[in-house]
SEZADO-927502 format. One record per residue: residue in three letters; x, y, z of N, C-alpha, C in turn. Coordinates in pm, whole numbers, plus 50000, padded with zeros to 5 digits. Layout:
% residues N
ALAXYZXYZXYZ/...
END
This chain:
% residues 132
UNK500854988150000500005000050000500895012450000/UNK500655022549933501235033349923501245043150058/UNK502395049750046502395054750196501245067050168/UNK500895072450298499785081050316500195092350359/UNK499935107550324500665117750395499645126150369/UNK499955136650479499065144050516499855158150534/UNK499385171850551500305181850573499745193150670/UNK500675197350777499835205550857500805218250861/UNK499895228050902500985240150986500205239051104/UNK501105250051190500505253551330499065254451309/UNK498415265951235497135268751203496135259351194/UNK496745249351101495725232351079496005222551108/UNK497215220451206497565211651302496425206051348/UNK495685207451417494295202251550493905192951443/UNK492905200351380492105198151271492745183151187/UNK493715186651111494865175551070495165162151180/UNK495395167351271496165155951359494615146951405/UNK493605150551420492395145351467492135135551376/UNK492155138551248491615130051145492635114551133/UNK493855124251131495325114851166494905101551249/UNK494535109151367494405100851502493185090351476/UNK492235094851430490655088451372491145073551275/UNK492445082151193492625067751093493795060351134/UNK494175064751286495465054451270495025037951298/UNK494355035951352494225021051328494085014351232/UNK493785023051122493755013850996495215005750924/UNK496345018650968497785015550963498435009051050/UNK499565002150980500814995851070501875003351124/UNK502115016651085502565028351124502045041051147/UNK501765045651184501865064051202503035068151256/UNK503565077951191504235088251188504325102351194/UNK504705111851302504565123951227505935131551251/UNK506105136651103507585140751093507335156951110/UNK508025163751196508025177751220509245183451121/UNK509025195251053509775202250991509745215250987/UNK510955222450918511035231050877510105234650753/UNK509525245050773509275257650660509755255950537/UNK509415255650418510075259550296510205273550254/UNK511425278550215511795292650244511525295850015/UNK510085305150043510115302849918511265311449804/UNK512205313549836513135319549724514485311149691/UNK514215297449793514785284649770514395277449724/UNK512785278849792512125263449777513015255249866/UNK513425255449909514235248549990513805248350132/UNK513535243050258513505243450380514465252350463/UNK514725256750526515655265850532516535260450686/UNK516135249350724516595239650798517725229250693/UNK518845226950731519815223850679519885208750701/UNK519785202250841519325191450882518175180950860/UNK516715191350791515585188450743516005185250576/UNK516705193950502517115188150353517895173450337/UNK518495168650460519255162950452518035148450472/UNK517805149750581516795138150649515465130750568/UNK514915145650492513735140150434513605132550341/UNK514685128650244514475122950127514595106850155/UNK515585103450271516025092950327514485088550384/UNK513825098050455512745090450506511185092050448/UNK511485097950370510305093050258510825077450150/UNK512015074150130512865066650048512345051950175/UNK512555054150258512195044850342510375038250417/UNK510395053050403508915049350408507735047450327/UNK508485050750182507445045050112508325031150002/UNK509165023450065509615014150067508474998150123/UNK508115008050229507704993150326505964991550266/UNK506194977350297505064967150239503684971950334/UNK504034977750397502844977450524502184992850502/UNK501224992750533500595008450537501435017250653/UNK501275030950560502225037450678501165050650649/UNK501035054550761500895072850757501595078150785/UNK502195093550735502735100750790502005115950803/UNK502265117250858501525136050932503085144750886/UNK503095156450808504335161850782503445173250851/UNK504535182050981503835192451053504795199751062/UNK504555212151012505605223350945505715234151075/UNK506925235851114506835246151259506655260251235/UNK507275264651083507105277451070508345283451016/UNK508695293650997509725300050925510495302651077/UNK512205307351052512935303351151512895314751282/UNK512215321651273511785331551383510855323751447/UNK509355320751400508205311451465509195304551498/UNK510195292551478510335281251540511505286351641/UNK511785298251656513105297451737512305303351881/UNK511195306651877511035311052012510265304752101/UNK511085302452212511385289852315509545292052358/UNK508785298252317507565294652352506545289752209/UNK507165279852111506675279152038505545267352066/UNK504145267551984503065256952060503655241452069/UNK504965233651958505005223351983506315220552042/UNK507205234752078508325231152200507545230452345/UNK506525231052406505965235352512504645220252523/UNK504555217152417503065209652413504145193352508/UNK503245192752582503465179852706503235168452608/UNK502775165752486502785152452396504195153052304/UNK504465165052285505435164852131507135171052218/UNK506685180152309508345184052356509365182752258/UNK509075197652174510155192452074511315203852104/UNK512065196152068513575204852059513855211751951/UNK513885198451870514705205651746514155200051556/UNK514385197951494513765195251373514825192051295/UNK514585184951206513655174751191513215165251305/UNK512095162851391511845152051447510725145351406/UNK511085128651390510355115051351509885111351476/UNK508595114351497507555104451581506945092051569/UNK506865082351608506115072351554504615071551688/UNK504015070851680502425078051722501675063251710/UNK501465062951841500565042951902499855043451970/UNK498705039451930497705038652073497405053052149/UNK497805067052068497355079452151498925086252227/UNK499665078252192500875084152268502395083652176/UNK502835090752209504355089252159505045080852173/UNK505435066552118506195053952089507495054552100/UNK508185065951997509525063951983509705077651904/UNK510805084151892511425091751843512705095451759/UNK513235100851649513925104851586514535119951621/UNK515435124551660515355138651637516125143151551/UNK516815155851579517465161051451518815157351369/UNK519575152751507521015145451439520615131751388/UNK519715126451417519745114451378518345106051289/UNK517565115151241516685118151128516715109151035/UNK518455112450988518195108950859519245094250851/UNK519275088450926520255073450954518995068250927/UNK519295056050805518225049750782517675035850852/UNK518885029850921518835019951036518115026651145/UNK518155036851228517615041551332515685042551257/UNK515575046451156514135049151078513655038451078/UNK514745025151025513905011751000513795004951135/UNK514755008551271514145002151422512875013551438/UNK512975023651424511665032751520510245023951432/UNK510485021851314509195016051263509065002851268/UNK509884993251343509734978151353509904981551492/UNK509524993751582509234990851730507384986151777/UNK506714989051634505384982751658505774968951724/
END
């Protein structure tokens, strides 16, 4: 089955992640990968760590035989994400640090994690998704 993706910002996060949450039982994975912004006079993300990570884990995740969702949830351009009161550095489910971070999302709670140095190692991607 083809992998499944979905796309949020802060703004349509709720909204997004609900529906997310509604269909994860249908999958053998959920995922939600937090990122950087695309900076449009690059097109590029403007996260240096996020260019690097994403291609590896889309390459991987739409590799596997099993249904996967992923939630791609965009933090914002690098001002929004740098200030230490941003909604998903502070939120008691996501505590995020830094970006790129790979969630894998079970049963209503946070399973396992990826963060930013280590994103884009494709052994660490293929244990967080054979921790079902």
């Amino acid at each position: 089955m083809p992998l499944k993706m979905a796309d949020a910002t802060l703004s349509t996060f709720n909204t997004v992640f609900e529906k997310f949450k509604s269909e994860a039982p249908n999958n053998k994975s959920n995922l939600i990968l937090f990122l950087a912004d695309i900076e449009p006079s690059t097109n590029l993300s403007w996260c240096p760590d996020c260019v690097r990570a994403e291609p590896v884990i889309y390459k991987k995740l739409e590799s596997s035989s099993d249904d996967v969702a992923l939630l791609r949830a965009y933090v914002g351009d690098r001002p929004t994400w740098r200030n230490p009161q941003h909604p998903w550095r502070v939120d008691s489910k996501f505590k995020l640090k830094g970006v790129p971070t790979l969630i894998l999302w079970e049963n209503g709670e946070v399973k396992g994690r990826l963060e930013d140095h280590e994103a884009h190692i494709e052994r660490k991607i293929d244990a967080l998704i054979a921790t079902k």
